[in-house]
C-alpha positions as CSV (number, residue, x, y, z in Angstrom):
1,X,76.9,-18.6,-31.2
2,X,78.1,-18.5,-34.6
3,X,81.1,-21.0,-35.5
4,X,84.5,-20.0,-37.1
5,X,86.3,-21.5,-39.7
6,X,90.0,-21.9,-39.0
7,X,93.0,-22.8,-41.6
8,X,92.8,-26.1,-40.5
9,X,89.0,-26.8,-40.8
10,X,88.8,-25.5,-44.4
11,X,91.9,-27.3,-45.3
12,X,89.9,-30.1,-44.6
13,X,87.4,-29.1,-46.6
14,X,89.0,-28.5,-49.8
15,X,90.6,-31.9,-49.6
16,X,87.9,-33.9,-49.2
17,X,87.5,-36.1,-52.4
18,X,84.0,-35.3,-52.9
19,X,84.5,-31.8,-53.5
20,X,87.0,-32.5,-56.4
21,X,84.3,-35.0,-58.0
22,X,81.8,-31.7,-57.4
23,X,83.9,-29.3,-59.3
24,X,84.7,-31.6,-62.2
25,X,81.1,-32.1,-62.3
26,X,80.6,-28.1,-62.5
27,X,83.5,-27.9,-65.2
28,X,82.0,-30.5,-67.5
29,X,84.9,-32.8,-67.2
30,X,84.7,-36.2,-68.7
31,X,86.1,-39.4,-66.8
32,X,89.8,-39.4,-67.1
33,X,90.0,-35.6,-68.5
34,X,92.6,-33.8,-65.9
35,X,91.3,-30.8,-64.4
36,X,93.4,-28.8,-62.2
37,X,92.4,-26.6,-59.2
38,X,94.1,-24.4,-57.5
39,X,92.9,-23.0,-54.1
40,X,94.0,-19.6,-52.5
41,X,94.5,-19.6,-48.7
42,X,95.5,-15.7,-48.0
43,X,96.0,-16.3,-44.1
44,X,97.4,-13.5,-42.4
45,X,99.9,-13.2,-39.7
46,X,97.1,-13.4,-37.3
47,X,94.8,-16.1,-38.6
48,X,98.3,-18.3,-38.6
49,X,98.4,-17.4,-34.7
50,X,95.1,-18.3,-33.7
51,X,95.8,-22.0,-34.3
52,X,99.4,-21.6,-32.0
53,X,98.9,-22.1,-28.3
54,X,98.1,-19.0,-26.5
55,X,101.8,-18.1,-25.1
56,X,103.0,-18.3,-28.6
57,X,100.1,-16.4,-29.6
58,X,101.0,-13.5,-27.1
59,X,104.4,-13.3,-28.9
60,X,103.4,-13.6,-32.4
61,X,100.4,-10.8,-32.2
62,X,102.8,-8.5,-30.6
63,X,105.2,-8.8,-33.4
64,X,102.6,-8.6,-35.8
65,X,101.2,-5.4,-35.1
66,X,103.8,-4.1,-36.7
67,X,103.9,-5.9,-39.7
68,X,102.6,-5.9,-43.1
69,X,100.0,-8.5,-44.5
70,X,102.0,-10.8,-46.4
71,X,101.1,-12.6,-49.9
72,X,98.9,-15.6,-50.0
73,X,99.3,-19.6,-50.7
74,X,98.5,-20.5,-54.1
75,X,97.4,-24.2,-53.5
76,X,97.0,-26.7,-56.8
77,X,94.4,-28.9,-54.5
78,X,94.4,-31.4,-57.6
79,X,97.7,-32.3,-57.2
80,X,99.3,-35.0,-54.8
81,X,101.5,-32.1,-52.9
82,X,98.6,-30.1,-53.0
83,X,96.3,-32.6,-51.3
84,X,99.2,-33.6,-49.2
85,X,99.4,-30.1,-47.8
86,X,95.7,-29.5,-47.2
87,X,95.4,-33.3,-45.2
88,X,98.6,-31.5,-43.2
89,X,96.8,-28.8,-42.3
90,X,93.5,-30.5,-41.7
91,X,95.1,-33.0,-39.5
92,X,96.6,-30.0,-37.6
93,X,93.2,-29.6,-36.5
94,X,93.2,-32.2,-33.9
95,X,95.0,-29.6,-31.8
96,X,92.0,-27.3,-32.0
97,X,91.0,-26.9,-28.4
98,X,94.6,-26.1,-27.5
99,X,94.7,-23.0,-29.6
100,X,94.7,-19.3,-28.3
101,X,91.6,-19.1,-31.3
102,X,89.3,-21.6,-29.0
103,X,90.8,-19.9,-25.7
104,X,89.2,-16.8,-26.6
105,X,86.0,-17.7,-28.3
106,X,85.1,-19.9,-25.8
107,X,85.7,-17.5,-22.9
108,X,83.0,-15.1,-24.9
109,X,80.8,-18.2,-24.7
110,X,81.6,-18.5,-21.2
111,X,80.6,-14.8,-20.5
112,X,77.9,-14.8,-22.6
113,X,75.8,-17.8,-20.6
């Protein structure tokens, strides 16, 4: 069964410290040089429901159906508010199993064995 990647799990991923020490390797940068990053997260109305529980989700997707894609979430990840907000979301994840996302794929795992 192939895995998903929800807001909070690559939230997680862009704030982990080793991947800012990767890209300033990829850029060139010397020690002490800032380098800036900025990360776009483009989540639309349902990827931000996936992570609510699944009553909420109900009310959300309804609502969305009629709705236009919003904009996206210009991120600076380099930044302390930046990496503040991605460890937010990340941390979010801890409420994972609880979301309408999980609900659903895991009752396609449950059909599927």
């Amino acid at each position: 069964w192939m895995a998903y990647e929800d807001i909070q799990r690559v939230a997680a991923l862009k704030s982990r410290a080793s991947r800012i020490e990767r890209v300033r390797g990829e850029v060139g940068a010397r020690p002490g040089e800032p380098v800036r990053i900025f990360d776009y997260f483009r989540p639309g109305i349902a990827e931000l429901a996936d992570v609510l529980p699944p009553r909420l989700f109900a009310r959300i997707e309804a609502y969305a159906g009629a709705r236009k894609p919003g904009g996206g979430w210009c991120i600076q990840a380099s930044s302390a508010s930046g990496q503040i907000l991605l460890r937010a979301l990340a941390w979010a994840g801890r409420w994972r199993r609880s979301s309408a996302r999980f609900a659903s794929e895991n009752a396609l795992i449950e059909r599927w064995l």
